[in-house]
Backbone bond lengths (Angstrom), bond angles and torsions (degrees), N, CA, C in turn:
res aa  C-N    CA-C-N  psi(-1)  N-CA   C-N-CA  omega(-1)  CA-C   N-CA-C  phi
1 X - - - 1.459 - - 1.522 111.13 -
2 X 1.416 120.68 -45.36 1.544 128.72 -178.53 1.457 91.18 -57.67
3 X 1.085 124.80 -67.44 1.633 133.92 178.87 1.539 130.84 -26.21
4 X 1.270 93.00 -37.81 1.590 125.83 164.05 1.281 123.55 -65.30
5 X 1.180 105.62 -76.19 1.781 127.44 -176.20 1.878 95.53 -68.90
6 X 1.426 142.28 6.69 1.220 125.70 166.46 1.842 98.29 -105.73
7 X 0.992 131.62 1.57 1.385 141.39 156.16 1.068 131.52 -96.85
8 X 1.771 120.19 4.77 1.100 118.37 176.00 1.353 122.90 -97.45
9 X 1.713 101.50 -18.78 1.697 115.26 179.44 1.108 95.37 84.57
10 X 1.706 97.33 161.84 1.454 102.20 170.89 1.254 160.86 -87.78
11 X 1.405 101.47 21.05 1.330 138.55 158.28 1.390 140.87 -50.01
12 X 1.852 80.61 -75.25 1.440 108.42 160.78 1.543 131.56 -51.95
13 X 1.229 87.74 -66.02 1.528 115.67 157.82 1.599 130.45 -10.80
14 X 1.308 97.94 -63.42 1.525 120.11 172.07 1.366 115.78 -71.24
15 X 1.529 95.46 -46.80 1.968 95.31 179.07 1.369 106.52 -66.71
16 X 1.318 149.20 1.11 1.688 138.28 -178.71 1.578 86.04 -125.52
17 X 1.447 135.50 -13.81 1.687 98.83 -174.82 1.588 106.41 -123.89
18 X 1.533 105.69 33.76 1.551 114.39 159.74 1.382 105.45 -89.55
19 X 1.320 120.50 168.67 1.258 140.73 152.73 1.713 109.14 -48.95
20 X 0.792 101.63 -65.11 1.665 106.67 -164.30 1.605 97.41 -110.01
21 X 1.633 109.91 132.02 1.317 97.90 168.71 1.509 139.29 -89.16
22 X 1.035 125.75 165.85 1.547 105.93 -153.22 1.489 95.60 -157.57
23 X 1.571 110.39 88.07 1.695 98.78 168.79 1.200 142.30 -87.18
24 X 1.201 105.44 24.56 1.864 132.03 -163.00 1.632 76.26 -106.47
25 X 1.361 135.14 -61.23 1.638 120.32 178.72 1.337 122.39 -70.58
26 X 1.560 124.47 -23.06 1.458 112.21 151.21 1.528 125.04 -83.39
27 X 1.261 122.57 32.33 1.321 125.65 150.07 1.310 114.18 -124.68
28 X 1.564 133.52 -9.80 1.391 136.17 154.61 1.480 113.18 -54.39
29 X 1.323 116.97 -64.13 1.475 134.14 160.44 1.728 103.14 -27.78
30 X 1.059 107.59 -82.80 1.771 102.92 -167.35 1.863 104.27 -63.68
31 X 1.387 118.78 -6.15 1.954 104.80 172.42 1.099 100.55 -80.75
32 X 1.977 107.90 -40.42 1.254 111.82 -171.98 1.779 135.65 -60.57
33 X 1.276 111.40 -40.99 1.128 133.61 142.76 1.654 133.07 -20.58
34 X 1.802 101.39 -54.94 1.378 106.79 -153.69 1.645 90.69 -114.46
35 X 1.981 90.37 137.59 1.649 101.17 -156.38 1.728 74.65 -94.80
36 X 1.629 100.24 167.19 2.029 112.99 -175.97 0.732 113.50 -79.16
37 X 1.496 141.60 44.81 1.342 141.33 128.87 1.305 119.96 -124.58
38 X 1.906 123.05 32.75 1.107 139.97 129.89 1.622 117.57 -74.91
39 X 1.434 113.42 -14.25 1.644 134.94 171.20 1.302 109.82 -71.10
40 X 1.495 134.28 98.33 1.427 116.96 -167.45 2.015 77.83 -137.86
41 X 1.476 92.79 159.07 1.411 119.15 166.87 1.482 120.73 -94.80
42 X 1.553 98.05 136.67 1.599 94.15 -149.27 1.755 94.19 -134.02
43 X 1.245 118.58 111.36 1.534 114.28 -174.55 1.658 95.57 -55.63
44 X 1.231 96.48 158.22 1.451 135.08 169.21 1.517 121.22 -36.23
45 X 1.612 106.94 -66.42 1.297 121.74 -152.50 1.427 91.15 -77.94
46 X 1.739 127.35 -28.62 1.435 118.56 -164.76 1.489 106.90 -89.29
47 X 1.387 123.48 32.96 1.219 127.24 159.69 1.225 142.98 -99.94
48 X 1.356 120.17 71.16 1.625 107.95 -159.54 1.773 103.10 -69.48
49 X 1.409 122.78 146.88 1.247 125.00 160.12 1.459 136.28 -41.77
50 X 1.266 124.49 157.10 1.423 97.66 -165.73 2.294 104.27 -82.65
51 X 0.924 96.32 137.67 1.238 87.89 -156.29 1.922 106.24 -88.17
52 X 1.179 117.36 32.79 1.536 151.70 -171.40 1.481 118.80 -106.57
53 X 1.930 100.49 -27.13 1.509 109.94 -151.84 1.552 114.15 -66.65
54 X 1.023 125.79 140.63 1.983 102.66 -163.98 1.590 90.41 -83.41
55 X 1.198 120.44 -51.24 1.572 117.77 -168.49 1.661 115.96 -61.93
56 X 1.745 91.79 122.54 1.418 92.59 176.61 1.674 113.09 -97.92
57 X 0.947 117.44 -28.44 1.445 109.29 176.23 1.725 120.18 -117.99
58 X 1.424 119.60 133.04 1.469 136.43 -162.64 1.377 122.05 -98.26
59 X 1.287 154.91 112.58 0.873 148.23 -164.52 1.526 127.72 -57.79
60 X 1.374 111.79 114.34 1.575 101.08 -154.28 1.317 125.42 -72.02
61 X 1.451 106.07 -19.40 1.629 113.85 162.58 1.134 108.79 -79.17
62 X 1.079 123.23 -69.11 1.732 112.38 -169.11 1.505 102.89 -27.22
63 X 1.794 107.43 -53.03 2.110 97.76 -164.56 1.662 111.41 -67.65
64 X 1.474 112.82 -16.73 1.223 125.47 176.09 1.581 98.65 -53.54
65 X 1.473 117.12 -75.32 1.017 145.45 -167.92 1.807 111.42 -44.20
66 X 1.256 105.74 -33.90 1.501 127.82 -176.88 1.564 116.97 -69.34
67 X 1.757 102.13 -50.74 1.497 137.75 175.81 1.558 107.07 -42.42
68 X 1.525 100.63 -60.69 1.225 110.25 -160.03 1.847 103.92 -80.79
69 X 1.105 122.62 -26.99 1.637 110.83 139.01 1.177 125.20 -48.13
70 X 1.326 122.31 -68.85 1.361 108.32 -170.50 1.442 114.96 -52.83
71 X 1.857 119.85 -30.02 1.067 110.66 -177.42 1.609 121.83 -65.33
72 X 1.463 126.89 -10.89 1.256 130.80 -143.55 1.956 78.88 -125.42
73 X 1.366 124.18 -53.04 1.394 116.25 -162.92 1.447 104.06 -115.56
74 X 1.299 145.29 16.81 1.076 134.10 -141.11 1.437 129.64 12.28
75 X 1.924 106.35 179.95 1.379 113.16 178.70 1.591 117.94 -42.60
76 X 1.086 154.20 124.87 1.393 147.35 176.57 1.752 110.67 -95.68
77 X 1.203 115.55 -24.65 1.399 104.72 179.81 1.808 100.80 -138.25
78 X 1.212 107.83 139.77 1.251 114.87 -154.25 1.904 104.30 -78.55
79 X 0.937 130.19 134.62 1.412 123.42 151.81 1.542 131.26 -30.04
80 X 1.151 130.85 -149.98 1.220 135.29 -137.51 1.627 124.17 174.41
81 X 1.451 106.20 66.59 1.783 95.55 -163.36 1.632 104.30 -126.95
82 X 1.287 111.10 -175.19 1.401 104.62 177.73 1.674 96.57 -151.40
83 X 1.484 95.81 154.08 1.681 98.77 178.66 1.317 98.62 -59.60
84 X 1.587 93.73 155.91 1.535 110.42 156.00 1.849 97.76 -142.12
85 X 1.626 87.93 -163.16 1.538 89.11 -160.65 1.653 106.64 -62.90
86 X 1.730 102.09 -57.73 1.488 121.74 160.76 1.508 108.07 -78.11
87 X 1.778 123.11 110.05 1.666 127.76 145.53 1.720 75.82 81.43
88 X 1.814 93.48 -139.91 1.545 117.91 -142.82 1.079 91.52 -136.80
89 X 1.714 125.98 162.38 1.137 139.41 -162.25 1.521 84.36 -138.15
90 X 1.238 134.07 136.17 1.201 160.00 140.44 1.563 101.30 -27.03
91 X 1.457 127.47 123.71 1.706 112.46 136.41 1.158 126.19 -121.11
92 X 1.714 107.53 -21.26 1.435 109.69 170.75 1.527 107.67 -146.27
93 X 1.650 108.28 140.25 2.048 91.74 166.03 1.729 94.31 113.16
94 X 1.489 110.38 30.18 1.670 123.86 171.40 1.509 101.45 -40.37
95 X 1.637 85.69 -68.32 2.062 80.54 -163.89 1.307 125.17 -75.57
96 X 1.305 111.27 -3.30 1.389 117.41 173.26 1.635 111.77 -80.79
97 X 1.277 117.31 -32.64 0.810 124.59 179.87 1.889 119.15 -77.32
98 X 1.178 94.21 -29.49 1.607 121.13 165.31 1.306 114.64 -63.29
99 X 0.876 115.11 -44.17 1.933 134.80 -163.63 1.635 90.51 -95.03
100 X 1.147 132.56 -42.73 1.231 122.68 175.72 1.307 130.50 -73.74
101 X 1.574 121.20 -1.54 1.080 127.28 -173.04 1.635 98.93 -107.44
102 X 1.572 116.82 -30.42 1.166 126.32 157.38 1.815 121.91 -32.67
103 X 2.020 90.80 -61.50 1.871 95.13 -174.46 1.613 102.12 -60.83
104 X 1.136 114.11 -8.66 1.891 103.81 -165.44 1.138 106.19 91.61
105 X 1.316 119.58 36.33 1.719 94.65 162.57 1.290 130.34 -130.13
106 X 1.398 130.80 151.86 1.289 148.28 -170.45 1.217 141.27 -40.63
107 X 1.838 83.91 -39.73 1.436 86.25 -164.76 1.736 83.15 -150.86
108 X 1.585 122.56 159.96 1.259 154.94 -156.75 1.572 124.44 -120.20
109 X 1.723 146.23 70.55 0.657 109.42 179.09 1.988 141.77 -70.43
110 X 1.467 107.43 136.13 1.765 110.28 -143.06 1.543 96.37 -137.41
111 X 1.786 105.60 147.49 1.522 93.68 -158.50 1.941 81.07 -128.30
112 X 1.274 109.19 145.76 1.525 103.53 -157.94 1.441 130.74 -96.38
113 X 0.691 151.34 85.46 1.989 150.73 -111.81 2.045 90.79 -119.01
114 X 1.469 86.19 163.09 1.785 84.33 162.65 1.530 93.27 -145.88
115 X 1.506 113.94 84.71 1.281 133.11 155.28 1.898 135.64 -61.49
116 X 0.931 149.53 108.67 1.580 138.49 -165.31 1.963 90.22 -80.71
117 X 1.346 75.01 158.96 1.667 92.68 179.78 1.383 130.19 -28.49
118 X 1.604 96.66 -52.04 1.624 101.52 -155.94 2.273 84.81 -109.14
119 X 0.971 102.20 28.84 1.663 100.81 166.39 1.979 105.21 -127.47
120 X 1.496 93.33 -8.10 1.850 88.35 154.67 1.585 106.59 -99.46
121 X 1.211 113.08 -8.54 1.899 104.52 -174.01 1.622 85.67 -74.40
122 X 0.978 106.55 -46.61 1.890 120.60 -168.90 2.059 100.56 -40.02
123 X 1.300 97.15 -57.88 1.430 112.77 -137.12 1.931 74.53 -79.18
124 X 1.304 106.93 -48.14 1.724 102.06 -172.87 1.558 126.84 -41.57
125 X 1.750 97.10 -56.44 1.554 117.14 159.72 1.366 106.29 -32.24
126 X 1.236 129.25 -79.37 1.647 129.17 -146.54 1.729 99.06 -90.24
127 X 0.918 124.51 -18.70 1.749 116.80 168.20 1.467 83.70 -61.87
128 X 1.340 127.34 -67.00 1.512 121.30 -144.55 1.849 103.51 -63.40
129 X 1.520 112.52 -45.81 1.209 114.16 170.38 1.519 128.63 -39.02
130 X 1.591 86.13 -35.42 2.023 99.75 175.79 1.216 121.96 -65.17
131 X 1.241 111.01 -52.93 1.688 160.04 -159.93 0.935 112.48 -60.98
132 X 1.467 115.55 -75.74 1.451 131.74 -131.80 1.569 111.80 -123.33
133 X 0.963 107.82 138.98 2.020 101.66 167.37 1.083 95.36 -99.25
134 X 1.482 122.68 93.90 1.635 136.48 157.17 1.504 106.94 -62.78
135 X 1.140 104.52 161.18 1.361 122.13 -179.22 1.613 106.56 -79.43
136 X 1.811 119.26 142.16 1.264 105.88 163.38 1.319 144.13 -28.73
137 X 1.120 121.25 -22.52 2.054 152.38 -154.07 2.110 78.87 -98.84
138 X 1.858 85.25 -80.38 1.518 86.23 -149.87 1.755 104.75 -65.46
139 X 1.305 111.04 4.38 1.871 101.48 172.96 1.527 106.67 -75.87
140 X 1.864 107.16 -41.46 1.833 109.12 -162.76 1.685 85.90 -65.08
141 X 0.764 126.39 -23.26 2.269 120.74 -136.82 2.142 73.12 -95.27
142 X 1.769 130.91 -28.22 1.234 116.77 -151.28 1.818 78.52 -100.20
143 X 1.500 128.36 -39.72 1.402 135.58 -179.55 1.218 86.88 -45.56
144 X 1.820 156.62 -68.47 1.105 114.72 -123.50 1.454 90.01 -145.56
145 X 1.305 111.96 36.65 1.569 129.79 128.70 1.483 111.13 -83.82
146 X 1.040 132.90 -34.01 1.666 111.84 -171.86 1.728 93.06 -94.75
147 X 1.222 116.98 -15.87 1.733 116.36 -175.89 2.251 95.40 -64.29
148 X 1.359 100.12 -50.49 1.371 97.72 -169.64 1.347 137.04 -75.86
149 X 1.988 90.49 -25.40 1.655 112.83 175.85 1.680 106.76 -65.82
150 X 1.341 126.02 -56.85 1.527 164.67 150.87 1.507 96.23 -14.43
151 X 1.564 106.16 -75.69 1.269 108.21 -158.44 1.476 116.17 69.31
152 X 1.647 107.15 42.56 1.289 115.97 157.86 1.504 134.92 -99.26
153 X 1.103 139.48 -179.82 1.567 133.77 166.30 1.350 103.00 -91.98
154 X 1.137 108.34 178.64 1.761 112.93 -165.00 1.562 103.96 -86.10
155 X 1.181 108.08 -50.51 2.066 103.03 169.86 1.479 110.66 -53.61
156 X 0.939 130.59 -9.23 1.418 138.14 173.36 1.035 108.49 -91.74
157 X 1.509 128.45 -45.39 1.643 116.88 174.30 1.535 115.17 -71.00
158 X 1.511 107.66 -27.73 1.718 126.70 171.72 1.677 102.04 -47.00
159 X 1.153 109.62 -77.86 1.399 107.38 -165.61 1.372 109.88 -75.91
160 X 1.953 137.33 10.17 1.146 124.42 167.83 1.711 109.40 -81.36
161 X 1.744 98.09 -31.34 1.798 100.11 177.83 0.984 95.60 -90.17
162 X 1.532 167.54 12.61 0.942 145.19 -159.82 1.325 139.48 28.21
163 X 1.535 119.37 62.26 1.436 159.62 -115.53 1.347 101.80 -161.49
164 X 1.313 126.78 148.37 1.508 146.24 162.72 1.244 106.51 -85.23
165 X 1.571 108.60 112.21 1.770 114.70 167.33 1.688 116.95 -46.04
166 X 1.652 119.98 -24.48 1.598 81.08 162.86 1.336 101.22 -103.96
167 X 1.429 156.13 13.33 0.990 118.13 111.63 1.338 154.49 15.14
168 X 1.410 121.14 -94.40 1.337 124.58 154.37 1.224 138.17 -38.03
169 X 2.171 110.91 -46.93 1.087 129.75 151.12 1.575 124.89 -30.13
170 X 1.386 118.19 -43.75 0.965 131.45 -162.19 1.963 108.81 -96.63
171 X 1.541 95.38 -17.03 1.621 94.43 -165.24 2.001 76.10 -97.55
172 X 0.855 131.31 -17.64 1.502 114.52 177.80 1.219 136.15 -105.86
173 X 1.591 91.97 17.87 1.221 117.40 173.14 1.645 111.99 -94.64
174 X 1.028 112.45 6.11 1.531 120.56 -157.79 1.929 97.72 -115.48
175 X 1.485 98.03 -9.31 1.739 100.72 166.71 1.526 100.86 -71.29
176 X 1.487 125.83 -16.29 2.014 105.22 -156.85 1.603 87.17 -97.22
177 X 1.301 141.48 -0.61 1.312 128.77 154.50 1.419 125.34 -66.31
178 X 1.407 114.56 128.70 1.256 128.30 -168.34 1.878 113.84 -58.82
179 X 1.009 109.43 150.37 1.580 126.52 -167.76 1.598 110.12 -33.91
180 X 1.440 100.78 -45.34 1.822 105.12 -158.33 1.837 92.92 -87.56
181 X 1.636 107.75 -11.24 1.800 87.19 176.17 1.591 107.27 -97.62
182 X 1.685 124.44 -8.81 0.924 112.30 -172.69 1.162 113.65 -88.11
183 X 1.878 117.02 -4.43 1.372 115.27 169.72 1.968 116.71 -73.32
184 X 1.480 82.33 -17.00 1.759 90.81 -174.45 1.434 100.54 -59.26
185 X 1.366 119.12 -55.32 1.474 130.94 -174.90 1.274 121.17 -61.13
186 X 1.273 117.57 -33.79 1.306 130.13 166.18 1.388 121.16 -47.16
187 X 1.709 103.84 -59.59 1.141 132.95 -158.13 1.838 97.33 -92.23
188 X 1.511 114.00 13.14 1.281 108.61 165.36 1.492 113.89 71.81
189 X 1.375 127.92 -5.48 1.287 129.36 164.09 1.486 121.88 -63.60
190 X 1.248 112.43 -8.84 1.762 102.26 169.18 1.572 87.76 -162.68
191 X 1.602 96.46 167.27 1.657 106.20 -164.74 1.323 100.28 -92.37
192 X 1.332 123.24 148.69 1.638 123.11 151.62 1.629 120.29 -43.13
193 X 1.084 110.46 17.42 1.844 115.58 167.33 1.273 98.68 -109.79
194 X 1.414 131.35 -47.64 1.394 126.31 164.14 1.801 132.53 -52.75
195 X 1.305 106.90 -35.57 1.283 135.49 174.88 1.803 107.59 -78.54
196 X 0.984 111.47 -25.63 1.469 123.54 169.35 1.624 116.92 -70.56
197 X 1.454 105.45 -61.38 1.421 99.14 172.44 1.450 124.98 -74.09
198 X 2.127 124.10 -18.49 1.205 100.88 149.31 1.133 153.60 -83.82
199 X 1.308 109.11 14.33 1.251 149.00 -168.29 1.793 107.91 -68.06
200 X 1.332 99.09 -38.78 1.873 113.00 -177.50 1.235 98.49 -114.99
201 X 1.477 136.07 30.21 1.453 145.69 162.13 2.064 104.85 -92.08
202 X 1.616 104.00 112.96 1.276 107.94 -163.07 1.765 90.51 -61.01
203 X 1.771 122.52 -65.19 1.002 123.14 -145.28 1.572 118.02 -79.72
204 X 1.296 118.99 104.80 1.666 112.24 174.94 1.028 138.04 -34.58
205 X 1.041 121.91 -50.48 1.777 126.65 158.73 1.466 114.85 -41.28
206 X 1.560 101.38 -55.08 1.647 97.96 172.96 1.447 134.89 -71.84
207 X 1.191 100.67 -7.28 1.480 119.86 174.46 1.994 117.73 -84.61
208 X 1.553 92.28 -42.99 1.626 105.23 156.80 1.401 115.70 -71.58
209 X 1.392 133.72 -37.51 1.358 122.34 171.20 1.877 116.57 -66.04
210 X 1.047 101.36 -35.44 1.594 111.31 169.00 1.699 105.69 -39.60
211 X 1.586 83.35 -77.78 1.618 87.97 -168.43 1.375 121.70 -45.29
212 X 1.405 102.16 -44.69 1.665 108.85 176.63 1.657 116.84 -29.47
213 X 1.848 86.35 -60.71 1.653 99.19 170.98 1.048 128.26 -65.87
214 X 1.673 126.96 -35.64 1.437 94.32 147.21 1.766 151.91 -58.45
215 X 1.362 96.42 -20.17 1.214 86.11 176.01 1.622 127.25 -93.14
216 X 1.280 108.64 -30.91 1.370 112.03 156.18 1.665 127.34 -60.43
217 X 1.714 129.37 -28.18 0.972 135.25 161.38 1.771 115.52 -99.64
218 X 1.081 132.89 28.17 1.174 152.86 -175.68 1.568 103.80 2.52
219 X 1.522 106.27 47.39 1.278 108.67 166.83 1.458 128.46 -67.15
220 X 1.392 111.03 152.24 1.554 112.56 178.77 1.556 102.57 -58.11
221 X 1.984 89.05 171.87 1.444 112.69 156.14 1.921 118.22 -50.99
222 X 1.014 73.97 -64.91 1.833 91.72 -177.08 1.786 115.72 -52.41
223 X 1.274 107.79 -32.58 1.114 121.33 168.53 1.876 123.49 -66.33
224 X 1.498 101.92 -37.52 1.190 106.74 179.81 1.475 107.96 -89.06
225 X 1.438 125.09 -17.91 1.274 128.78 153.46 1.379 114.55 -52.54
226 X 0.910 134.71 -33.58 1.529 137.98 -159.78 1.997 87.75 -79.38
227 X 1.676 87.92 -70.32 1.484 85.78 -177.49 1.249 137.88 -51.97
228 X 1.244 127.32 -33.26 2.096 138.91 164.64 1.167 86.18 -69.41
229 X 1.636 147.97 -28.55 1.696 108.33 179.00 1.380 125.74 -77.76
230 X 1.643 115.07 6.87 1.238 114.23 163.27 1.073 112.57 -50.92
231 X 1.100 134.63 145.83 1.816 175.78 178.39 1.884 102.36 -56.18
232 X 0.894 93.53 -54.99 1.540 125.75 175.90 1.181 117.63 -33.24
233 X 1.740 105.41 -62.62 1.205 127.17 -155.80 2.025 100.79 -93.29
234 X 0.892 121.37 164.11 1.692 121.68 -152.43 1.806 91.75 -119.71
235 X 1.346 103.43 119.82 1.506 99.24 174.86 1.408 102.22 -111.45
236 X 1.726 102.09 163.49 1.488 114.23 174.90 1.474 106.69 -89.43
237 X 1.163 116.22 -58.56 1.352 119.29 163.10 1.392 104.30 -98.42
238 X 1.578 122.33 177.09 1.458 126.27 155.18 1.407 123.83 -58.32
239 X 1.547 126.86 141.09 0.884 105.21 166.74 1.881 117.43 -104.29
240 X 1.098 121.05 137.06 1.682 116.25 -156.90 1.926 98.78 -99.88
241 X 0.767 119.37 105.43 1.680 120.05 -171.79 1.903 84.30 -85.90
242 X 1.928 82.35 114.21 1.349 76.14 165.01 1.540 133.55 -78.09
243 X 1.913 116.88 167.31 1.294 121.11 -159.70 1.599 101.91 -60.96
244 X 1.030 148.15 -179.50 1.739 153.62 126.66 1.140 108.73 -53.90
245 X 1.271 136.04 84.84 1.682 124.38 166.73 1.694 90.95 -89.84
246 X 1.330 138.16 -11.10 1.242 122.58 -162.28 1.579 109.64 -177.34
247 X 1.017 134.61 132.96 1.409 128.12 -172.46 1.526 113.09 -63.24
248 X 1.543 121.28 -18.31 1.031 119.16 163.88 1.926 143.47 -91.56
249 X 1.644 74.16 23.17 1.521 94.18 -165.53 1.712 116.40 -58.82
250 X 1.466 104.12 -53.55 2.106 104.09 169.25 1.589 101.09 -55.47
251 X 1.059 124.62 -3.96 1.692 105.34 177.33 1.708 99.42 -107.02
252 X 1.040 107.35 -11.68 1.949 96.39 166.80 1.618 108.05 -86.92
253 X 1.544 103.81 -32.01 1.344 100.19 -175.84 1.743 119.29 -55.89
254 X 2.031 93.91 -53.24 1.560 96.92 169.03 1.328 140.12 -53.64
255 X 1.768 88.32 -34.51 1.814 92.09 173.00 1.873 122.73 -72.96
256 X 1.431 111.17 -32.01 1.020 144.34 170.90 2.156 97.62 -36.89
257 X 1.206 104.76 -73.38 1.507 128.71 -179.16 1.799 118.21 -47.08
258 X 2.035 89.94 -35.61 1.472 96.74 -162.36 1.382 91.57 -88.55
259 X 1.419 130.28 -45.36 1.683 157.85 -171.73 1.430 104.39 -62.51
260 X 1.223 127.75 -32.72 1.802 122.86 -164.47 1.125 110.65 48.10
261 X 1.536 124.15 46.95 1.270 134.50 159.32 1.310 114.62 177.05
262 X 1.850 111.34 166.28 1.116 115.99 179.44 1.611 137.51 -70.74
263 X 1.574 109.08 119.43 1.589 127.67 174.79 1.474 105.61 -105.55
264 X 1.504 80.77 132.58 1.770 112.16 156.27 1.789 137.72 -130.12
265 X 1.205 107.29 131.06 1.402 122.76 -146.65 1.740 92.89 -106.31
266 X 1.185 121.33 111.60 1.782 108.22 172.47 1.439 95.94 -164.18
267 X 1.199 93.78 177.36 1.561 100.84 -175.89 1.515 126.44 20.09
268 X 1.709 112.42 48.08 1.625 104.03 -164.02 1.229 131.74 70.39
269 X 1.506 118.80 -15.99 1.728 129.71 152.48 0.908 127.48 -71.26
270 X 1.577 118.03 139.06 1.611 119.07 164.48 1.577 82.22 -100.10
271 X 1.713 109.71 141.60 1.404 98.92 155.20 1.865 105.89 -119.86
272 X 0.889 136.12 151.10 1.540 137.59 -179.65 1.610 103.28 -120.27
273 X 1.149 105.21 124.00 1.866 107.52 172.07 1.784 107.48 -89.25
274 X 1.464 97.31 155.39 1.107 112.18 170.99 1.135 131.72 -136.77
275 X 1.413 164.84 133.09 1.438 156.26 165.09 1.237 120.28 -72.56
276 X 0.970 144.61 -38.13 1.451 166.57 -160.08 1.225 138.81 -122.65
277 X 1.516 140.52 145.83 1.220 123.08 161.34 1.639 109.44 -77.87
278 X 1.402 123.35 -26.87 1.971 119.79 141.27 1.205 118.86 -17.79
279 X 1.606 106.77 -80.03 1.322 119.80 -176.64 1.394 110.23 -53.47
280 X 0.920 143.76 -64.42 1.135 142.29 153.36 1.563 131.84 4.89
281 X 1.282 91.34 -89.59 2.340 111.23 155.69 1.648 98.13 -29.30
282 X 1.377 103.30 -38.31 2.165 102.67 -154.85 1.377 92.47 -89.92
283 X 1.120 115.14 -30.02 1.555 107.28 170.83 1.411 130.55 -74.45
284 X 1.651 111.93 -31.06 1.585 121.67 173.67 1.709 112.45 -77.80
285 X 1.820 103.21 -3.87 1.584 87.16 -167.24 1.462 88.01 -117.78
286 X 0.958 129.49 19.53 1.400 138.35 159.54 1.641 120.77 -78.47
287 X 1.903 90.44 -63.47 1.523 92.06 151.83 1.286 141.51 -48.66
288 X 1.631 105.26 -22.73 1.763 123.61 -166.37 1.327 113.21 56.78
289 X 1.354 105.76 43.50 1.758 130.64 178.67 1.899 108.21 -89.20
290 X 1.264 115.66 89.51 1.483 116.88 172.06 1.216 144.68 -83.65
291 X 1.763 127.98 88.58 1.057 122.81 -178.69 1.439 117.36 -97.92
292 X 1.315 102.46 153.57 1.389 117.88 -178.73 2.096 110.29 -83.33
């Protein structure tokens, strides 16, 4: 491990041996670090993506939205690449780099790292975790890339994002669904509350006929709870239909799952808990809530 962490720099370094991970300080660290003529301009085309990145699809407004900055102020904070044999390998700075190819332009300012393979899979995962509202699919597939790279337990990856262990439990439970439902989820056709309860459905077929029905009968959560608690039907785990404390209860549960913490819905309130002024930031950038 010592052996390790003296090859990671001090960047890296810091982002795996804090408590909480934090990739907004392993990219302060590497601007901070690198004097402006580690700042070099880097054409376009010699950038392959980092090919690690869990997220496959980008939000087309937001990069729209991004473009048309860069087109008016340019890039403001430089990317993140490392030689390879052919050009540059991506490690951090996707959509900027995305959005910049959008405004039309040429060239990239990019600051130059010498990262090993599986410490850009590392660095890709947890930017995107920071970053990004990944899809249910692509969060479990980014959960248990840093579980294997890490070689941590799952309450350990819980309290590095600051996340609820069943939480996580629950978002990596959504790998034992078969291929054609995890594109459903992906593809935003049913919620990770739906994908949750087929998730502890033993039989595949019945788990693909489910989904079907949900999405063509756009039945609720609660509804498809009703249905997997048939007797009938073969679970991996149990499935526990929660009690009614409130008609708005599957919507605390979902928000609960999406939030990494506890929501309550009453009297016309959402309330959301927090611990932290951390927790907090992780909660507004979840929402994609921007204060100045």
């Amino acid at each position: 491990m010592e052996q390790k962490k003296k090859a990671l720099g001090r960047g890296l370094e810091q982002l795996f041996s804090t408590e909480v991970l934090d990739f907004n300080t392993f990219e302060d660290n590497i601007m901070e670090s690198a004097s402006e003529s580690d700042i070099v301009q880097i054409p376009l085309g010699e950038i392959r993506p980092n090919p690690y990145q869990p997220r496959k699809t980008f939000d087309k407004e937001a990069l729209d939205e991004l473009a048309t900055s860069i087109r008016h102020y340019g890039v403001f904070q430089p990317i993140i690449v490392k030689k390879s044999i052919k050009g540059y390998d991506l490690i951090a700075g996707e959509r900027r780099l995305r959005a910049s190819k959008l405004a039309g332009l040429e060239t990239i300012p990019a600051i130059v790292k010498d990262f090993s393979d599986d410490e850009m899979r590392e660095i890709a995962l947890l930017e995107n975790l920071q970053r990004e509202n990944l899809t249910s699919i692509e969060l479990a597939w980014a959960y248990k890339g840093i579980i294997d790279s890490l070689h941590i337990r799952q309450e350990d990856l819980a309290a590095k994002i600051g996340k609820s262990r069943s939480h996580v439990t629950n978002t990596l439970g959504l790998l034992r669904l078969p291929d054609e439902v995890q594109d459903m989820v992906r593809d935003n056709k049913m919620s990770m509350g739906h994908a949750r309860v087929l998730s502890k459905i033993e039989d595949e077929n019945k788990v693909e006929e489910l989904a079907n029905k949900v999405v063509k009968e756009n039945i609720s959560v609660r509804d498809l709870e009703d249905i997997s608690s048939n007797k009938e039907i073969v679970k991996k785990v149990p499935i526990v239909r929660q009690p009614k404390v409130n008609e708005y209860q599957y919507l605390e549960d979902e928000l609960r799952d999406i939030l990494g913490t506890k929501v309550k819905i009453e009297n016309k309130k959402i309330e959301i808990y927090f611990d932290s002024k951390v927790d907090l930031t992780r909660i507004l950038d979840i929402l994609n809530v921007k204060v100045d």
